[in-house]
C-alpha positions as CSV (number, residue, x, y, z in Angstrom):
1,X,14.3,10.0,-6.1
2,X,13.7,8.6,-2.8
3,X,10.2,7.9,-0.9
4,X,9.5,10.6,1.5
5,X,6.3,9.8,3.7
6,X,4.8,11.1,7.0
7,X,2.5,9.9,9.5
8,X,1.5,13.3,11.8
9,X,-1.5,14.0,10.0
10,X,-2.6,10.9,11.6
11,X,-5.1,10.7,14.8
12,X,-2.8,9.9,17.3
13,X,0.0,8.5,15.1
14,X,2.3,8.0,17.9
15,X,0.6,4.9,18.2
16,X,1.1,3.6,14.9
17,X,5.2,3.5,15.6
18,X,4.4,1.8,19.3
19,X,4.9,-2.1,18.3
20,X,6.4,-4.2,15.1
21,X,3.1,-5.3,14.0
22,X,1.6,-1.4,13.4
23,X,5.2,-0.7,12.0
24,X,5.3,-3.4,9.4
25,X,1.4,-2.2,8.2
26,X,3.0,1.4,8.0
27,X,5.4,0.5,5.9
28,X,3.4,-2.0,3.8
29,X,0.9,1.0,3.4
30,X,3.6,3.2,2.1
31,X,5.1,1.5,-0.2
32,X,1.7,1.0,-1.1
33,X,1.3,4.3,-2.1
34,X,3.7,3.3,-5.1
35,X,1.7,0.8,-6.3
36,X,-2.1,2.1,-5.7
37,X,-1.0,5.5,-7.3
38,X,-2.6,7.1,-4.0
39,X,-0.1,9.0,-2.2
40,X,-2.4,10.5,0.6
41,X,-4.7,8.5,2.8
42,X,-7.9,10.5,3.0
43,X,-11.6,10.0,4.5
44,X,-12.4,10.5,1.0
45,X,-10.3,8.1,-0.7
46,X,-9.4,5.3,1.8
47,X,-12.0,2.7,0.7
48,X,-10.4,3.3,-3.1
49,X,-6.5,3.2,-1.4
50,X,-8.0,-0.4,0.4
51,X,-9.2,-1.4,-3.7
52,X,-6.2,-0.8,-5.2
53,X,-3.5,-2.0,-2.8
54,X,-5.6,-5.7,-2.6
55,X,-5.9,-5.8,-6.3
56,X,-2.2,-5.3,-6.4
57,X,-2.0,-8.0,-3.5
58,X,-4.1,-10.6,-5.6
59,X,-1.6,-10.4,-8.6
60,X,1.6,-9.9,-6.7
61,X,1.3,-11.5,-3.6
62,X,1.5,-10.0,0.6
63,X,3.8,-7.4,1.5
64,X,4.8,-9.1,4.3
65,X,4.5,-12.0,6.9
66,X,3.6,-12.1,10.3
67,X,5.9,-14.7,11.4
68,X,8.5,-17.4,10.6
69,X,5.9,-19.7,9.0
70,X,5.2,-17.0,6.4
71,X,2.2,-16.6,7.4
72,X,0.7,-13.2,5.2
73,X,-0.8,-10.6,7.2
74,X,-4.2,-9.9,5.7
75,X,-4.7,-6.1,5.3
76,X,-7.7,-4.6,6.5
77,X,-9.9,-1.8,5.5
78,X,-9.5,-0.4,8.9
79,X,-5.7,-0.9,8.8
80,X,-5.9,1.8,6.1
81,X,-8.5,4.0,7.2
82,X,-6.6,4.2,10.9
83,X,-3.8,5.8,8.8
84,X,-5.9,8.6,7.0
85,X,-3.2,11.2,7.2
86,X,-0.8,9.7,5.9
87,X,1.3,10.8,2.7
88,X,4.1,10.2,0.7
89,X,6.0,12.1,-2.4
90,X,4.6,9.2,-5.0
91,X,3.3,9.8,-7.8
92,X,-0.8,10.2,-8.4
93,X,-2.5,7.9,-11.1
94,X,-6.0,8.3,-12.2
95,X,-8.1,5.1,-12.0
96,X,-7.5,4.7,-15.4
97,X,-3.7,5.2,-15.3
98,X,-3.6,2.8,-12.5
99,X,-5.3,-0.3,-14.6
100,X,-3.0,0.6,-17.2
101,X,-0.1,0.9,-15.3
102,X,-0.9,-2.4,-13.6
103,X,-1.6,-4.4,-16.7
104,X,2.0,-3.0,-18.2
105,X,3.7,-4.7,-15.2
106,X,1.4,-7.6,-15.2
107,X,2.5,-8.5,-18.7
108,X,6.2,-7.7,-18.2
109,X,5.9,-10.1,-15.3
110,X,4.2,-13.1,-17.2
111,X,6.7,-12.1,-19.9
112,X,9.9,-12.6,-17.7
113,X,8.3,-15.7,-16.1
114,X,8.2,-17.0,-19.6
115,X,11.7,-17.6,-19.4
């Protein structure tokens, strides 16, 4: 199944599709959805969104760099809450099926590393 997402419940979204920099946060924050198990940005649930996707950044690394020296781009809190609005077709986890889902890849990923 593919990744569906939208950005026009945002406040004035047309400004997060203006340059490459808000681009490459959009699209970090929606594949993001993915891996926080949060597939709508809310008021309610953006400082938990903001939780999840740096835990998953602090096991697995950036989703992307800013220029040609790799340099990461550190997401903000107010990168996500800008984007309240925004949803995707991923799939919901509970807080409890997201620590569980995340420690099944973590050990697959030490496990492959192993060689």
């Amino acid at each position: 199944m593919s990744l569906r997402w939208s950005l026009e419940e945002c406040k004035d979204y047309e400004e997060l599709t203006k340059d490459k920099l808000q681009m490459a946060i959009n699209d970090a924050l929606i594949w993001g959805t993915m891996n926080t198990g949060i597939p709508k940005i809310t008021e309610k649930n953006y400082k938990e969104f903001y939780y999840r996707y740096e835990l998953h950044t602090v096991l697995y690394g950036p989703a992307f760099y800013i220029d040609e020296d790799f340099t990461p781009y550190k997401m903000t809190v107010d990168d996500v809450k800008r984007r309240i609005g925004l949803s995707t077709n991923a799939s919901e986890l509970t807080t409890s099926q997201f620590f569980n889902d995340l420690k099944r890849r973590l050990k697959e990923t030490i496990e492959r590393s192993k060689g």
